[in-house]
Every structure is written in C-alpha cells, then in structure tokens.
gemmi code that builds the backbone of each chain (N, CA, C; Angstrom):
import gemmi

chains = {
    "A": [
        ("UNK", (14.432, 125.215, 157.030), (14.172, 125.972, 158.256), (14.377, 125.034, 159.431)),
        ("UNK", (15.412, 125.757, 160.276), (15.366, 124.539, 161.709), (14.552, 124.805, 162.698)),
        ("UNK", (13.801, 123.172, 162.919), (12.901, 123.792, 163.761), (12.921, 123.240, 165.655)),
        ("UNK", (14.735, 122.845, 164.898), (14.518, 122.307, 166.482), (15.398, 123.555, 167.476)),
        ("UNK", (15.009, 123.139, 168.954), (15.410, 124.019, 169.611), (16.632, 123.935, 170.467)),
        ("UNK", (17.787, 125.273, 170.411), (19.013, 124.660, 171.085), (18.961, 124.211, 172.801)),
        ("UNK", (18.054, 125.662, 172.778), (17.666, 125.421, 174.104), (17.397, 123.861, 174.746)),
        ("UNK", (17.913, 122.687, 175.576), (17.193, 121.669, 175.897), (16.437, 121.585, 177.430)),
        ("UNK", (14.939, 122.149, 176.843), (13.882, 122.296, 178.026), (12.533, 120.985, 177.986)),
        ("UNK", (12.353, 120.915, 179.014), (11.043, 120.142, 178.771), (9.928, 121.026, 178.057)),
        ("UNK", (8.915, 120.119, 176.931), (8.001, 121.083, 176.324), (7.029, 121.495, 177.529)),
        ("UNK", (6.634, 120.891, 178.425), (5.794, 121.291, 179.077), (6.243, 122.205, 180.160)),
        ("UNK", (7.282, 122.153, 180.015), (8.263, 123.133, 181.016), (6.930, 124.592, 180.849)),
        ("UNK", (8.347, 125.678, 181.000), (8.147, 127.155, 180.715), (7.016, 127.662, 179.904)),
        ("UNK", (6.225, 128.728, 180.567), (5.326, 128.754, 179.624), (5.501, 129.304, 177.862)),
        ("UNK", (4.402, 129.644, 176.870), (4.328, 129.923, 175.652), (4.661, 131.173, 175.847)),
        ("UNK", (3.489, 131.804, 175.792), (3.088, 133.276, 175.474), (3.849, 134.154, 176.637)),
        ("UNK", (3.952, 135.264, 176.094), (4.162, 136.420, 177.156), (3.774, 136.330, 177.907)),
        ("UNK", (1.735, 136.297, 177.695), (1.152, 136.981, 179.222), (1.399, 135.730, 179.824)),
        ("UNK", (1.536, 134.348, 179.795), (1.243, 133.272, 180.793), (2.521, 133.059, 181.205)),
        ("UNK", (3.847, 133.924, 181.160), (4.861, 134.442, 181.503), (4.904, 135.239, 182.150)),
        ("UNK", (4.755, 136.163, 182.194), (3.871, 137.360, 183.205), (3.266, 136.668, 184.422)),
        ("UNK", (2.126, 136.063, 183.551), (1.204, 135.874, 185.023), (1.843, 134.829, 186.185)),
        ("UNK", (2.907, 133.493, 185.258), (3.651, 133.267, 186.118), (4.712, 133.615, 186.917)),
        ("UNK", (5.221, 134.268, 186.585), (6.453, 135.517, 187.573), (5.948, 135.893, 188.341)),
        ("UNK", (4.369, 136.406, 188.625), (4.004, 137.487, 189.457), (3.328, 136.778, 190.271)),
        ("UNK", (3.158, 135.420, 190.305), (2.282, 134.466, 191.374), (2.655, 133.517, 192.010)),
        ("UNK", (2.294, 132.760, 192.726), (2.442, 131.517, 193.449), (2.426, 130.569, 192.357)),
        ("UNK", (2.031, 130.479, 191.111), (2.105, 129.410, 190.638), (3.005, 128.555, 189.877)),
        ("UNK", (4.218, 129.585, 190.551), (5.498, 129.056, 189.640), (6.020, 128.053, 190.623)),
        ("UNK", (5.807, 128.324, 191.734), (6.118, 127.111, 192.584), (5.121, 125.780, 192.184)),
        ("UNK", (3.950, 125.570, 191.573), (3.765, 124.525, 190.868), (3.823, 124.074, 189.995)),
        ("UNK", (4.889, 124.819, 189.249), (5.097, 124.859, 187.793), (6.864, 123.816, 188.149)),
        ("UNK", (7.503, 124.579, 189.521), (8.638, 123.754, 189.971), (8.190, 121.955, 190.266)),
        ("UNK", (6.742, 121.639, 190.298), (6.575, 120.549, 190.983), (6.779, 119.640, 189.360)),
        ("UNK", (6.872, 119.951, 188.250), (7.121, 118.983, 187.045), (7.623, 117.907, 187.605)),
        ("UNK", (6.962, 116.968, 187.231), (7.935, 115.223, 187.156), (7.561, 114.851, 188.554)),
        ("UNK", (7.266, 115.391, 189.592), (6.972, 114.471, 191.057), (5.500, 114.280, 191.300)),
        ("UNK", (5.608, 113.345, 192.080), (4.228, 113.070, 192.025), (3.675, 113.331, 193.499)),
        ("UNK", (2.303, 113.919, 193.344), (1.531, 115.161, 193.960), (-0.071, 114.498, 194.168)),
        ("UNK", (-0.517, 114.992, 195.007), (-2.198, 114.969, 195.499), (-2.447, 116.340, 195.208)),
        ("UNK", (-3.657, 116.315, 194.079), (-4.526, 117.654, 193.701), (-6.215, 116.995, 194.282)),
        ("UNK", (-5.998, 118.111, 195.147), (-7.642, 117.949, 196.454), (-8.566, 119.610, 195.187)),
        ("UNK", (-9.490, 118.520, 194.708), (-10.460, 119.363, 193.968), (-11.904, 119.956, 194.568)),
        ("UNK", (-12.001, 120.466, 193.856), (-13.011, 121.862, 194.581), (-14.055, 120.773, 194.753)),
        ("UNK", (-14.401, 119.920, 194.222), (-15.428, 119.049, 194.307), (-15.779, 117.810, 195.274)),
        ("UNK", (-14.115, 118.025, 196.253), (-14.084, 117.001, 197.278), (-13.072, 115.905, 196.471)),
        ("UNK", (-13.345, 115.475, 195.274), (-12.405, 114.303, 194.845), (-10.908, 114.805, 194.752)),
        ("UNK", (-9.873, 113.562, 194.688), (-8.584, 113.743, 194.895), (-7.725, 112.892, 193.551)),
        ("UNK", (-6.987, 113.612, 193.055), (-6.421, 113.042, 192.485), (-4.613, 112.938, 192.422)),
        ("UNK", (-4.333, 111.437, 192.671), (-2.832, 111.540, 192.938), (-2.110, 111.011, 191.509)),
        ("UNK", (-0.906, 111.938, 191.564), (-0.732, 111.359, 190.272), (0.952, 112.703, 189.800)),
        ("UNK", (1.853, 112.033, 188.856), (2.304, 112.834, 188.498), (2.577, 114.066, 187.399)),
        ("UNK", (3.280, 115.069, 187.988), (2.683, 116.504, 187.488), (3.477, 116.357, 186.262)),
        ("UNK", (2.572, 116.183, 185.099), (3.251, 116.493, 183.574), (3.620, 118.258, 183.511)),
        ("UNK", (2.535, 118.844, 183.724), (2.760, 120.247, 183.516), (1.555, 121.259, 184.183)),
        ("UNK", (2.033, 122.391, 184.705), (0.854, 123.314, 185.277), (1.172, 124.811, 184.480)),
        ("UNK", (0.377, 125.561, 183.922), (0.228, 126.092, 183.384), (0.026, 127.626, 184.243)),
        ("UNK", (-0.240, 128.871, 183.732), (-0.556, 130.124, 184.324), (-1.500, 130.078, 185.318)),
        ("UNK", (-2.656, 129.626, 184.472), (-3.935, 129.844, 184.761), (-4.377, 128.391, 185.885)),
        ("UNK", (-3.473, 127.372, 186.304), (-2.966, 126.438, 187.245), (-3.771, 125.531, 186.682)),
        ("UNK", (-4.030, 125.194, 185.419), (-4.324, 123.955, 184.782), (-3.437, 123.026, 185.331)),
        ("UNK", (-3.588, 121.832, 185.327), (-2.939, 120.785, 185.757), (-3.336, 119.444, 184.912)),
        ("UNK", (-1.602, 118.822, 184.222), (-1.928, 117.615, 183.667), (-1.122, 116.655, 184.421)),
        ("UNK", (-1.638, 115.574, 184.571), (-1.213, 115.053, 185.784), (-1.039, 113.047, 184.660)),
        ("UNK", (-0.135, 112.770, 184.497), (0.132, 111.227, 184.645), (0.193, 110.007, 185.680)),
        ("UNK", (-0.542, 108.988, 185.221), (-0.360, 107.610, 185.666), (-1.118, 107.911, 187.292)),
        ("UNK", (-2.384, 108.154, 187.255), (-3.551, 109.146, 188.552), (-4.018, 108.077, 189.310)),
        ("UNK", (-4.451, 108.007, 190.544), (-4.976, 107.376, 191.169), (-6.157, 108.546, 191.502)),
        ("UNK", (-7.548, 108.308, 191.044), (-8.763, 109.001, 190.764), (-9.070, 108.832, 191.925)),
        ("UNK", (-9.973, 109.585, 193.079), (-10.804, 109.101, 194.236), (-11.906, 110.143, 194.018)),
        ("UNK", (-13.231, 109.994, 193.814), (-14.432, 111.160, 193.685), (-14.654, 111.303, 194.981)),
        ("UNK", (-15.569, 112.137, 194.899), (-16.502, 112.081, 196.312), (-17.037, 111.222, 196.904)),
        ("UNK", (-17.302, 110.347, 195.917), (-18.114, 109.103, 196.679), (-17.030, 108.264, 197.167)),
        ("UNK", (-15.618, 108.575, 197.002), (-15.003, 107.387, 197.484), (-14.484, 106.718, 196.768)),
        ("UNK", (-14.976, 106.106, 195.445), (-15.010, 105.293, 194.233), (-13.435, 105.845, 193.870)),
        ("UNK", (-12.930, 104.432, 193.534), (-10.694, 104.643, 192.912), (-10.908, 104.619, 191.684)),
        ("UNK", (-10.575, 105.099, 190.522), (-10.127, 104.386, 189.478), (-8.896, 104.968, 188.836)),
        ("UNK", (-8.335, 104.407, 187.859), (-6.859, 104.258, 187.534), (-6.985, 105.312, 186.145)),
        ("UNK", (-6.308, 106.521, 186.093), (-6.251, 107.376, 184.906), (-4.839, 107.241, 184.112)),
        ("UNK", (-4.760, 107.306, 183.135), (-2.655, 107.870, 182.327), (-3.071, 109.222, 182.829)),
        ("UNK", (-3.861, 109.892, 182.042), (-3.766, 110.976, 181.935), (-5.172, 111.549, 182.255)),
        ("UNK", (-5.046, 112.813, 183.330), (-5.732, 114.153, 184.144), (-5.904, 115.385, 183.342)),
        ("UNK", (-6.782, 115.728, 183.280), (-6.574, 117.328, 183.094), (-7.528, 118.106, 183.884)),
        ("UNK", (-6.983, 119.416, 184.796), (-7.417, 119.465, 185.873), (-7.541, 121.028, 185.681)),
        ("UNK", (-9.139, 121.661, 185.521), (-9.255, 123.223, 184.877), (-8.769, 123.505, 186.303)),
        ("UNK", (-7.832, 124.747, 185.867), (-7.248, 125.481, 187.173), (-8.452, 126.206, 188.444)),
        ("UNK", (-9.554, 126.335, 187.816), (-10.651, 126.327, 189.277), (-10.826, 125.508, 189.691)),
        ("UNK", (-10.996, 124.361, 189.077), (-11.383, 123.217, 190.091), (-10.466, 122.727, 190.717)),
        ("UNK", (-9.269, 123.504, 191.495), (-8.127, 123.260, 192.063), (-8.631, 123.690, 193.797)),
        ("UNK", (-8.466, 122.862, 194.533), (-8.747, 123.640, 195.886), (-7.405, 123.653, 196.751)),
        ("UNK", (-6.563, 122.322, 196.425), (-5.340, 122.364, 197.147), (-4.500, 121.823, 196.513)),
        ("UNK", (-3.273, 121.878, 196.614), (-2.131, 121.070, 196.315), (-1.408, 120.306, 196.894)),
        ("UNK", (-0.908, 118.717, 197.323), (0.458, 118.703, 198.307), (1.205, 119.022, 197.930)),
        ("UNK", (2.288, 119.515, 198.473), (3.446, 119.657, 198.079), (4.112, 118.797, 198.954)),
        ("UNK", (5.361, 118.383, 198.753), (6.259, 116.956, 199.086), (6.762, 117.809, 199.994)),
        ("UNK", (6.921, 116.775, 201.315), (7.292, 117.624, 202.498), (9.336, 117.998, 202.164)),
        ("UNK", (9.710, 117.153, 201.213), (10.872, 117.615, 201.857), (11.385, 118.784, 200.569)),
        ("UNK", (10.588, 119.443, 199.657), (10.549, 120.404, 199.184), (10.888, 121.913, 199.722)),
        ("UNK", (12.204, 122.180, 199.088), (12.996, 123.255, 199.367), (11.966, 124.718, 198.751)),
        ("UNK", (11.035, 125.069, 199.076), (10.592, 126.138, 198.697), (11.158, 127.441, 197.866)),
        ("UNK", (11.841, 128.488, 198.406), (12.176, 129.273, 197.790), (13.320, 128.666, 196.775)),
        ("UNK", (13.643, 127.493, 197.180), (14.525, 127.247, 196.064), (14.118, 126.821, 195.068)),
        ("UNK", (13.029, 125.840, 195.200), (12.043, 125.708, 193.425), (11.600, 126.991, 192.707)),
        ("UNK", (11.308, 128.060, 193.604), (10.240, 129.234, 193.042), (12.044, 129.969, 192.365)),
        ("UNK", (13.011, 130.039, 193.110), (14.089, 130.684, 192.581), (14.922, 130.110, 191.105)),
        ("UNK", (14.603, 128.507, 190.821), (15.261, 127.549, 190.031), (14.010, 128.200, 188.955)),
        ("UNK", (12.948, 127.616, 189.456), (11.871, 127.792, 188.482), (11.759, 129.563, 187.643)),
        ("UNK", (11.981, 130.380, 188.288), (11.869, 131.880, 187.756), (13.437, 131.867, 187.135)),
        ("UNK", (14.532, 131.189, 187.266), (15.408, 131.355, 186.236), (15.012, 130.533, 185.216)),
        ("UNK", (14.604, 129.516, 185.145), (13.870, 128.543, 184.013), (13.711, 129.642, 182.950)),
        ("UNK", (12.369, 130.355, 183.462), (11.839, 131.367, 182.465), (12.521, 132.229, 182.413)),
        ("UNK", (13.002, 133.262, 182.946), (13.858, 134.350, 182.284), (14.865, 133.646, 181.337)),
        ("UNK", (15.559, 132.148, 181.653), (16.154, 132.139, 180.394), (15.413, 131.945, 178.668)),
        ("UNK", (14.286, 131.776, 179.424), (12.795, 131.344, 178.461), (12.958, 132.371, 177.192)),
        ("UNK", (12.876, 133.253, 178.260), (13.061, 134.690, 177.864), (13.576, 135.156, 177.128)),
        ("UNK", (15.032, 134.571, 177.098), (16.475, 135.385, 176.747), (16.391, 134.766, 175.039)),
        ("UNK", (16.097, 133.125, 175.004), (16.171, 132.617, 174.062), (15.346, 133.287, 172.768)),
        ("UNK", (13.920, 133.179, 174.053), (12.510, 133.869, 172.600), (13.181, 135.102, 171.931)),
        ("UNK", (13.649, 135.775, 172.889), (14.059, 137.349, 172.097), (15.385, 136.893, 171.125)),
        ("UNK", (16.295, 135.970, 170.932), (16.919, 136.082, 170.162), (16.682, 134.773, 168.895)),
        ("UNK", (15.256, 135.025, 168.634), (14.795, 133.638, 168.180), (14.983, 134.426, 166.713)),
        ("UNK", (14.799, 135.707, 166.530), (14.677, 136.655, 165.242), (15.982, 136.585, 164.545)),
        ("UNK", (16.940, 136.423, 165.158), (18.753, 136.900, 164.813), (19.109, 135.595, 164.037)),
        ("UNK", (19.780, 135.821, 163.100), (20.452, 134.875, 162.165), (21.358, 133.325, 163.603)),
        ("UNK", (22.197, 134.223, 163.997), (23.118, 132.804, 164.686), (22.047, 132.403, 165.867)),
        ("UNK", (22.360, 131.353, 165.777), (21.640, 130.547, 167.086), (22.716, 130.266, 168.062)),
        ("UNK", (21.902, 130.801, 168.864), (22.238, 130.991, 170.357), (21.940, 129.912, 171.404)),
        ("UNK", (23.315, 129.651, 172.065), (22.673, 128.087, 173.086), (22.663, 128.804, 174.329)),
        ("UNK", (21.153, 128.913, 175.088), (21.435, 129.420, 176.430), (21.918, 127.961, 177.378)),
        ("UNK", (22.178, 128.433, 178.671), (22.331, 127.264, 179.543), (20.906, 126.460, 179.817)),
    ],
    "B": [
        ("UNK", (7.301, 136.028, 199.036), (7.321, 136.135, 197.921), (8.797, 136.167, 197.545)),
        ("UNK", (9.131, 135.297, 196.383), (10.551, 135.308, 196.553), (10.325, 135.876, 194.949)),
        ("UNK", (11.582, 136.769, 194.430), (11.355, 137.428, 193.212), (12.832, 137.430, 192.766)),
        ("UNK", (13.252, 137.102, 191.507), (14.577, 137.173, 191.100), (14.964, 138.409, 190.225)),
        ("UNK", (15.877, 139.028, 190.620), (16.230, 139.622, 189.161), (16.029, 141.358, 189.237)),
        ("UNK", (14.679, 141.353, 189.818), (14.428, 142.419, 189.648), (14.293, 143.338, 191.336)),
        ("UNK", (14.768, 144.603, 191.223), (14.680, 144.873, 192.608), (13.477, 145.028, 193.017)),
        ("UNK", (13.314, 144.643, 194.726), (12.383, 144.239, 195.293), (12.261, 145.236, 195.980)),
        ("UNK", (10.727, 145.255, 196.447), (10.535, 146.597, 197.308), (9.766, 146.266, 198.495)),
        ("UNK", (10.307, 146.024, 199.511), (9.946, 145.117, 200.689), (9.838, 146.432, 201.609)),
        ("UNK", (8.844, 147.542, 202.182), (8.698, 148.399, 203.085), (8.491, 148.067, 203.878)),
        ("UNK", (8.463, 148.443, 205.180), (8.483, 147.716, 206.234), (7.274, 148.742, 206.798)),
        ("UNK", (6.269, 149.336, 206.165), (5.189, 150.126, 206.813), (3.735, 149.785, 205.695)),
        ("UNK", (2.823, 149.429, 206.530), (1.252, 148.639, 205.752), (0.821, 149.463, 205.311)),
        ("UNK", (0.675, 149.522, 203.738), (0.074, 150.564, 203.080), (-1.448, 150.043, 202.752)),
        ("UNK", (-1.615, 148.453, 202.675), (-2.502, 147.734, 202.139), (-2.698, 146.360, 202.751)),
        ("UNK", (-4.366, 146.331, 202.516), (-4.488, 144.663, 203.344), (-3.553, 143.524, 202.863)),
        ("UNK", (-3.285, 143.552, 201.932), (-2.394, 142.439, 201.743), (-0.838, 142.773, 202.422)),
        ("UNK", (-1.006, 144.047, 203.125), (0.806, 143.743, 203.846), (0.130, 143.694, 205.031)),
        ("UNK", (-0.985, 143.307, 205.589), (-1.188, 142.643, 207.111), (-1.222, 141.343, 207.020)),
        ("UNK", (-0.768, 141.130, 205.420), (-1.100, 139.323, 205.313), (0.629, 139.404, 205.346)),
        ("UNK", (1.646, 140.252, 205.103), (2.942, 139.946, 204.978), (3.536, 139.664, 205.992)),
        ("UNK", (2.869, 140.745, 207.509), (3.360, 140.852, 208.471), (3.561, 139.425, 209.260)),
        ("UNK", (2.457, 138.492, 208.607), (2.327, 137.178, 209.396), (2.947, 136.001, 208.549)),
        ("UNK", (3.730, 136.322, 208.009), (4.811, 135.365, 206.456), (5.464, 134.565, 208.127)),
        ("UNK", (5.674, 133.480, 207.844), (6.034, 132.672, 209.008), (5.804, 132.372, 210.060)),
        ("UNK", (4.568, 132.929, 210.461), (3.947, 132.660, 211.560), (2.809, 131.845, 211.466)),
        ("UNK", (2.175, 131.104, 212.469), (1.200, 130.295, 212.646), (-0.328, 131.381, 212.258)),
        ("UNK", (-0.957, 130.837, 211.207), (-2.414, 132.082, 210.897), (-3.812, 131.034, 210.887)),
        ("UNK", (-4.474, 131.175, 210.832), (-6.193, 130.760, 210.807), (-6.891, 131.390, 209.591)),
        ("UNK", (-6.894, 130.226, 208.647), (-7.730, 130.668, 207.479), (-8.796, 129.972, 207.395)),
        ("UNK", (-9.913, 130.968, 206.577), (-11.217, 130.663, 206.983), (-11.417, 130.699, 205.558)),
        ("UNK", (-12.013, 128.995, 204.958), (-12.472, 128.961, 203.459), (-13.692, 128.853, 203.079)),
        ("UNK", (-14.276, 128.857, 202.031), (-15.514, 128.352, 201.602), (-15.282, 127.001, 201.604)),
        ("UNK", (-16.713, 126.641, 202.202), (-17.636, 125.186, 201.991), (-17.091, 124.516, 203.461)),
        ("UNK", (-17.463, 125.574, 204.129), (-17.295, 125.253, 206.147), (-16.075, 124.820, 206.033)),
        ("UNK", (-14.580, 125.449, 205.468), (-13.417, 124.541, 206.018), (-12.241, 126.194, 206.743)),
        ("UNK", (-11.771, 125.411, 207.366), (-10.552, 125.999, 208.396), (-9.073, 125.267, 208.134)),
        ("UNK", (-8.002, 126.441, 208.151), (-6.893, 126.183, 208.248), (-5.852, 126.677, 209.219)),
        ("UNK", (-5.293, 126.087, 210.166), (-4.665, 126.565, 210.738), (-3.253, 125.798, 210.424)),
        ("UNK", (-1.989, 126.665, 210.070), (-0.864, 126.382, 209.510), (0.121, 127.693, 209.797)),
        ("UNK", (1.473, 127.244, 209.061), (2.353, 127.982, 209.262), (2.426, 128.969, 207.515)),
        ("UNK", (2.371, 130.294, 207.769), (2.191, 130.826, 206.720), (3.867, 130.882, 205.905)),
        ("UNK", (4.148, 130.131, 204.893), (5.756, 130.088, 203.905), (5.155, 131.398, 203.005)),
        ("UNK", (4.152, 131.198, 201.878), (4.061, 132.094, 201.349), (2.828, 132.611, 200.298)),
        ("UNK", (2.861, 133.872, 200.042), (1.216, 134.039, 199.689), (1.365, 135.149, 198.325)),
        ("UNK", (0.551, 135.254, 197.533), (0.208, 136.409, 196.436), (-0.969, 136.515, 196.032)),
        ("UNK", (-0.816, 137.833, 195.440), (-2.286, 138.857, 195.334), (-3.528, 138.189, 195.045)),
        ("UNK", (-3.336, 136.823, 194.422), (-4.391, 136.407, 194.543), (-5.252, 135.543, 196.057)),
        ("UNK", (-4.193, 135.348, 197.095), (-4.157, 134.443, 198.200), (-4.376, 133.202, 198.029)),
        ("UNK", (-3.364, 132.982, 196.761), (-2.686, 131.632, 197.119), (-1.791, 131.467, 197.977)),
        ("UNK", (-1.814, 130.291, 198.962), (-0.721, 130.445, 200.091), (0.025, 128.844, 199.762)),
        ("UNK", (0.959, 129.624, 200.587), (1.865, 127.695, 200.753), (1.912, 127.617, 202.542)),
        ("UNK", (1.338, 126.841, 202.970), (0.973, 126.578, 204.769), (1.487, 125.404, 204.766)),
        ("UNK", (2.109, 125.358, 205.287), (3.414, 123.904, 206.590), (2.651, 123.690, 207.371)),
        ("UNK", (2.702, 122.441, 208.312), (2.482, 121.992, 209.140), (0.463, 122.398, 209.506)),
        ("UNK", (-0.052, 121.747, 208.626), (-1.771, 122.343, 208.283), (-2.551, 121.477, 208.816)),
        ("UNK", (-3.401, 122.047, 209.462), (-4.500, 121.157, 209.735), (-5.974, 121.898, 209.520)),
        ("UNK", (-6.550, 120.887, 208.609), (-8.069, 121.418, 207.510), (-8.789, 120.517, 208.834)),
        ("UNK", (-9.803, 121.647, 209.065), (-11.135, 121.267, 209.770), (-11.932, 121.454, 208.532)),
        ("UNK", (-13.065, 120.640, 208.339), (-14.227, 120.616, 207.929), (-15.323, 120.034, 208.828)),
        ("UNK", (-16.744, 121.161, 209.194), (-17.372, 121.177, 209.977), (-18.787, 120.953, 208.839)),
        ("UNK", (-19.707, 119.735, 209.228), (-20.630, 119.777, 208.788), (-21.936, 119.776, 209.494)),
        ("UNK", (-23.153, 120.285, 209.340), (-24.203, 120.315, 210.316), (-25.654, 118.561, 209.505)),
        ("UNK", (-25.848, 118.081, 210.917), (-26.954, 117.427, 210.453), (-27.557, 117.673, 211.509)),
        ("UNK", (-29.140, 117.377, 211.163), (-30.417, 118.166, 211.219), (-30.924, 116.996, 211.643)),
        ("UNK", (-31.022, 116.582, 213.113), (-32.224, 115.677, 213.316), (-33.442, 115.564, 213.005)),
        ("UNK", (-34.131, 114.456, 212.493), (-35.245, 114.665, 212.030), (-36.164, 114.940, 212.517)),
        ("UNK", (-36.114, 113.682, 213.729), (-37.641, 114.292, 214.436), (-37.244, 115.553, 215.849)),
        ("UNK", (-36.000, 115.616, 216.304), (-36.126, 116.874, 217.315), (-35.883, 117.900, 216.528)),
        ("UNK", (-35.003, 118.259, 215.155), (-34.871, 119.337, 214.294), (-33.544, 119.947, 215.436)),
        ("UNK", (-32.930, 118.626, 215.850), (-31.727, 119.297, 216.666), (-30.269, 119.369, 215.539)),
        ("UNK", (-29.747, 120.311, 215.552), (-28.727, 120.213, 215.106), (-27.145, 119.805, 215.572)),
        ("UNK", (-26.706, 118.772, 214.790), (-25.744, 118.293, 215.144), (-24.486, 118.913, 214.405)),
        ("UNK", (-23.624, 119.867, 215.531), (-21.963, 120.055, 214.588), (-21.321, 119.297, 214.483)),
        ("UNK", (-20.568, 118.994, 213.209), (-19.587, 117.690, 213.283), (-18.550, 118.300, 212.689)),
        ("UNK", (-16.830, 118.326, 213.352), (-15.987, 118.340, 212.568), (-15.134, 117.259, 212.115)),
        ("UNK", (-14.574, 117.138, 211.165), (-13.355, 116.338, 210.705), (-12.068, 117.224, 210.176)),
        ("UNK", (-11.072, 116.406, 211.134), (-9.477, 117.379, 210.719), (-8.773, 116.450, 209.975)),
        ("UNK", (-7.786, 116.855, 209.776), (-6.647, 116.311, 208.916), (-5.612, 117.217, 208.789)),
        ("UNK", (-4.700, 116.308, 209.226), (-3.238, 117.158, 209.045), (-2.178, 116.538, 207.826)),
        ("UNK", (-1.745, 117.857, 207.132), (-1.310, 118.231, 205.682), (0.506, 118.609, 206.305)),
        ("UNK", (1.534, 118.229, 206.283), (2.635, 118.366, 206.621), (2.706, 120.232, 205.733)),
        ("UNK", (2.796, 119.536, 203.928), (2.666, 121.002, 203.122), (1.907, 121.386, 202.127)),
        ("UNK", (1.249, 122.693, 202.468), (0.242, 122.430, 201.256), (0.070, 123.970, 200.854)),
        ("UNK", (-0.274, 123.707, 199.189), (-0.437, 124.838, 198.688), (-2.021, 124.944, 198.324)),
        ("UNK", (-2.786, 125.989, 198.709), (-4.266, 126.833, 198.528), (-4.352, 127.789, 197.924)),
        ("UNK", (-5.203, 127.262, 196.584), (-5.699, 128.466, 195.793), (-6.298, 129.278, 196.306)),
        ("UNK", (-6.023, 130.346, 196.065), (-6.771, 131.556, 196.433), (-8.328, 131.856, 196.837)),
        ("UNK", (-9.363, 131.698, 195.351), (-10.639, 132.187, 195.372), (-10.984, 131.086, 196.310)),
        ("UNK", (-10.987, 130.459, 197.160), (-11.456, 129.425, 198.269), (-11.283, 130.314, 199.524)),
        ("UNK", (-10.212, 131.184, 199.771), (-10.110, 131.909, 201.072), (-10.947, 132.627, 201.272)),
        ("UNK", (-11.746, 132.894, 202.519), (-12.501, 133.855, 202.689), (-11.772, 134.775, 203.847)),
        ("UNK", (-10.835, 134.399, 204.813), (-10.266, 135.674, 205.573), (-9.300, 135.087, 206.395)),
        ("UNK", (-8.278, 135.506, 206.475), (-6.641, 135.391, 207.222), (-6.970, 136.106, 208.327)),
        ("UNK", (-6.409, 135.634, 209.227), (-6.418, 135.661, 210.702), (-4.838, 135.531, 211.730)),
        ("UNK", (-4.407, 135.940, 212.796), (-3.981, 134.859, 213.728), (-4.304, 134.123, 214.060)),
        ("UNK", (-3.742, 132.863, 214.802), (-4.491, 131.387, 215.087), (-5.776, 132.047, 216.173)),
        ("UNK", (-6.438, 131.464, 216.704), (-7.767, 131.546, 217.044), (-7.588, 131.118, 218.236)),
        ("UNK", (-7.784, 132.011, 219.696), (-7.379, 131.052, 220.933), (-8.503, 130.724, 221.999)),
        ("UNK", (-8.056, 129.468, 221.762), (-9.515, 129.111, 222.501), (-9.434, 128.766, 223.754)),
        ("UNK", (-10.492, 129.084, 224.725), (-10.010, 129.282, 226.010), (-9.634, 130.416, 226.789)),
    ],
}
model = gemmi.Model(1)
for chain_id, residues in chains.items():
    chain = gemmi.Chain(chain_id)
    for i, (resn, *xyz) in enumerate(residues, 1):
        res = gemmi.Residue()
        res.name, res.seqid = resn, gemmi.SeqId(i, " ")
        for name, pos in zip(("N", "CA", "C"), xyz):
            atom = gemmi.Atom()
            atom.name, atom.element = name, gemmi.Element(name[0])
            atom.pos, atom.b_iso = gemmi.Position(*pos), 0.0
            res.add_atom(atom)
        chain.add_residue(res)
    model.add_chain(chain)
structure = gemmi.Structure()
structure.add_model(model)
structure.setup_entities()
C-alpha cells in the first residue's frame, strides 16, 4: 500500500478534516494559515507575547509557533523551539507589513481546494498528481 | 472578504449588522475591546466572527489607579502603533467610525 503522497504539500499546510476545511474557507483564518514559515508576534489574551515562527495554524486558530522569543506579563524573556498557542488565548496577530493580503487569502484558498481535489480522488485506482 | 471559486454575492443594500461593518471595509473605524483596549485603524478585512485585519493601528489601553489616601482616580492610557494586525474576534465589543474629538 503507498502511503506516500503525490501531492507535494507541507504536512502542516492544509487542513485534515472536512469541517476544519469548511471552517477555514469561510473565515479570516486562512489568512493565518497563509502566514506558514514567517515569523510573527502572537499578543495573547493574557498580555504575554510571543515571537516566533509560524509552523502551522489550524481552524480553530491554534497556533504552533518555532524557535519563540517568550515575554509574559511580567516582562520575564525566555527562549522556546516550540509554542502551542490554544486558539482563545489568541488576542492579536502581526502580520508583516509588507504582506500582500488578498493575495495570501487567494494563494492560500487555492492551497485547499486543491486539498480538495486530491482527497476526493484518493478512492480511484490511478494516482493523480495535482499541481 | 475575498472568496475564490465560488460566486459571490456582494449586495449593495444592509440587510444585517454585519453589512454596516462592510460598508466601512477600507475606511478608518474605532474598535472597542475587552479589558479597557481601543483600536483605531484602517479596516482591510473582517468575518462573521469579527476577526479583522486593521493597517496602520493604534491600541490604546486605558488603566484606572485609585489613590489611596484621596480615593482619587487616576486615568492612564498607553498607545502603540501596529503598522498590521490581525484581531480575533470574541475580544471585540463594538465597531464604530473613528471617534472625533473636539
């Protein structure tokens, strides 16, 4: 059984499931789903900040974030690999000023529809290479 | 809201509070969040949940201290300006035009 995929996407790319497919199409959060690989300030509900780059953001705007520069509330730095950031405790995002907007949210929503195209022909004997 | 693929249905008459939030897609707005903070920015873009993406932002946070012995209260704000930034939603408490003071 092959289990590799023709498709060549990042795993943390595109989401799994249907609904967290869904829920990303229909929201703002596909534009942070475009921010993969750059590195970003996530301002948490709690006052602390964490800078660091975006491994992957999810539906529900989970956020895993690499190689972090931690700041709490109190001020206090320390040095993380790896963030994981429950999508409530999200209060803001930067986004990089010289970020083309509708063009990540437009790159990023073809991402997934080709997501799409692949899953549905995952059942059929020939394998199919999308772009 | 930018949407691919599928046809879009952009009316140009407010059926619902969220198309008085459409009417102001690029314009300068005043958002008012939980935990005493203010935004005044340029509205790029927003969905049903009011997550927005705001350009050119500046976050007031206003905190009160309480003198001890007059029990006078002191307002204090602190700003900061955000070139671009994206805001989760459940933090908004109400969209506005900018606020004119004076």
């Amino acid at each position: 059984m092959d289990q590799s995929d023709g498709l060549a996407y990042d795993q943390a790319e595109a989401a799994n499931s249907m609904r967290e497919r869904t829920i990303v199409e229909n929201s703002l959060v596909v534009l942070l789903q475009g921010l993969h690989g750059q590195v970003t300030t996530v301002d948490l509900r709690d006052e602390s900040t964490a800078r660091g780059r975006v491994v992957n953001v999810d539906a529900y705007m989970n956020v895993r974030l690499a190689d972090v520069l931690f700041r709490d509330r109190r001020g206090r730095v320390s040095r993380l690999e790896d963030l994981f950031i429950t999508g409530r405790n999200v209060r803001y995002v930067h986004i990089p000023d010289n970020l083309d907007i509708t063009d990540t949210i437009e790159k990023q929503l073809g991402k997934i529809s080709r997501m799409r195209n692949y899953a549905g022909d995952r059942g059929s004997k020939k394998k199919k290479t999308n772009k | 809201m930018a949407d691919e693929g599928e046809p879009q249905q952009t009316t140009n008459t407010v059926e619902e509070p969220l198309d008085l939030i459409r009417l102001s897609l690029d314009e300068r707005i005043y958002v008012k969040m939980r935990n005493d903070r203010e935004l005044r920015g340029r509205l790029h873009a927003y969905d049903q949940h009011l997550n927005m993406i705001l350009g050119a932002v500046e976050e007031t946070v206003t905190t009160v201290e309480i003198d001890e012995e007059t029990y006078e209260e002191l307002y204090k704000s602190t700003k900061r300006n955000i070139p671009m930034l994206f805001v989760r939603g459940d933090g908004v408490v109400l969209v506005a035009p900018p606020l004119r003071v004076g």
